[in-house]
C-alpha positions in Angstrom: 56.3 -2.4 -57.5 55.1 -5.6 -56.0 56.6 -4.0 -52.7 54.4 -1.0 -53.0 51.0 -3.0 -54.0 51.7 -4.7 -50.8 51.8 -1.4 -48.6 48.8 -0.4 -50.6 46.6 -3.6 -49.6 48.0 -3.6 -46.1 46.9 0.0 -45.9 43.8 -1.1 -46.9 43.0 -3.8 -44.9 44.3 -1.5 -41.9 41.8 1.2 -43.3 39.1 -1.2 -43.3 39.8 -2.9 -39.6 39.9 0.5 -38.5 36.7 1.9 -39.6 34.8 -1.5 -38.4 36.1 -1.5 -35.2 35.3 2.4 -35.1 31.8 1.8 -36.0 31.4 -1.4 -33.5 32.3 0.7 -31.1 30.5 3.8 -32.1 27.4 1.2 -32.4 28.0 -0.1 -28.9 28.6 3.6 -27.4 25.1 4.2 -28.8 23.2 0.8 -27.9 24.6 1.7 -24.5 23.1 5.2 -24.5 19.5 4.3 -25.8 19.2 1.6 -22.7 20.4 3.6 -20.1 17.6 6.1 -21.5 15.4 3.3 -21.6 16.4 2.8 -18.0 15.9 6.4 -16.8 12.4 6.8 -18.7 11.2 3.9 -16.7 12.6 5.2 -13.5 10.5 8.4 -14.0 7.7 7.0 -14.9 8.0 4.7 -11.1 8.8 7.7 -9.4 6.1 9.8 -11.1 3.6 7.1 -9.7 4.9 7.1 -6.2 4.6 10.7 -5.8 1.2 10.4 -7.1 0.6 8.0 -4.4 2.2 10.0 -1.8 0.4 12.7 -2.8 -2.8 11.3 -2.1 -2.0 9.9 1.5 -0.8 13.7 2.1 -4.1 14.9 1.1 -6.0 12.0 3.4 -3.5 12.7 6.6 -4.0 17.0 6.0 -7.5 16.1 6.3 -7.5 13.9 9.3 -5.4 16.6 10.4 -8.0 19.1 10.3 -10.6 16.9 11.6 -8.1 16.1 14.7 -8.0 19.7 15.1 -11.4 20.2 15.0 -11.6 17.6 18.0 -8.5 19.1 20.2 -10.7 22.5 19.9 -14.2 20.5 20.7 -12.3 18.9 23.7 -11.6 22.0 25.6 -15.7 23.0 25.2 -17.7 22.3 29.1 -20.2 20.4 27.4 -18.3 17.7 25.5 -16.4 16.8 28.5 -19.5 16.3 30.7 -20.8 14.0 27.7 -17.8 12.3 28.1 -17.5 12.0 31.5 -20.9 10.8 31.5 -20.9 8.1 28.6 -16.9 6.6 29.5 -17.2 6.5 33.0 -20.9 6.4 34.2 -20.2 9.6 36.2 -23.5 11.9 37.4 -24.0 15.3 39.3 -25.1 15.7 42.4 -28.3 15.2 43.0 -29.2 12.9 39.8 -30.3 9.6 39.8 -28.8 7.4 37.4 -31.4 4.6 35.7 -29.9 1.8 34.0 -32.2 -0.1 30.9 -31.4 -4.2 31.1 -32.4 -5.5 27.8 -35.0 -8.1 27.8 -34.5 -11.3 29.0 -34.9 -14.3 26.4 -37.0 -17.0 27.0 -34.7 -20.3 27.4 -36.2 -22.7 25.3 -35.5 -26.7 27.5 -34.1 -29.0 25.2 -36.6 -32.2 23.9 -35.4 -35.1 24.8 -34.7 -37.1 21.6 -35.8 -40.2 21.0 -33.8 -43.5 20.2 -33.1 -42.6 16.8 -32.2 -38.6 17.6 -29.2 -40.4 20.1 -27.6 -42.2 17.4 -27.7 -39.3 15.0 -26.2 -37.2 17.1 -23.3 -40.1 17.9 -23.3 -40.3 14.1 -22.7 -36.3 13.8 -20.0 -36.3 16.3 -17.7 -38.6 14.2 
């Protein structure tokens, strides 16, 4: 009898270890599923905002695109590359006389000569 209350606790106790490590590890299995979750979530949300970003500089570059294209088609136009000519590299057509406009020349004020006193502040402002 005593022999048999003995199997009976030990069965118990077995039981009881079993089902707490079972549920320690059925807790850890699950801690380790809602961070890695966690961890995704956040790594969508990062990526989410990048393409956003990228996006945006895709929508800037089509346009510059466009506007390049709009140059490469203004380029092959007569006109534009006379301006051009003209304006980059001072060029003229035969026959034209090409008049230059100097800006005005600035009056150059001579210095005063400083007196005894405006010679040691300026000593005194050098240090």
């Amino acid at each position: 009898m005593v022999a048999k209350a003995q199997k009976i606790r030990k069965g118990k106790l077995q039981n009881l270890f079993f089902s707490i490590l079972l549920g320690v590890l059925f807790f850890g299995v699950v801690s380790a599923l809602v961070v890695s979750n966690w961890k995704i979530n956040q790594k969508r949300a990062q990526y989410t905002a990048q393409i956003k970003v990228l996006q945006a500089q895709l929508q800037e570059l089509e346009l510059k695109r466009e506007q390049l294209q709009a140059q490469i088609s203004q380029t092959s136009d007569e006109v534009y590359l006379e301006t051009q000519a003209r304006e980059t590299f001072n060029l003229k057509k035969l026959g034209e006389e090409v008049v230059a406009v100097l800006p005005a020349e600035e009056e150059i004020i001579p210095e005063q000569e400083k007196g005894f006193w405006g010679q040691i502040w300026d000593k005194i402002k050098f240090w």
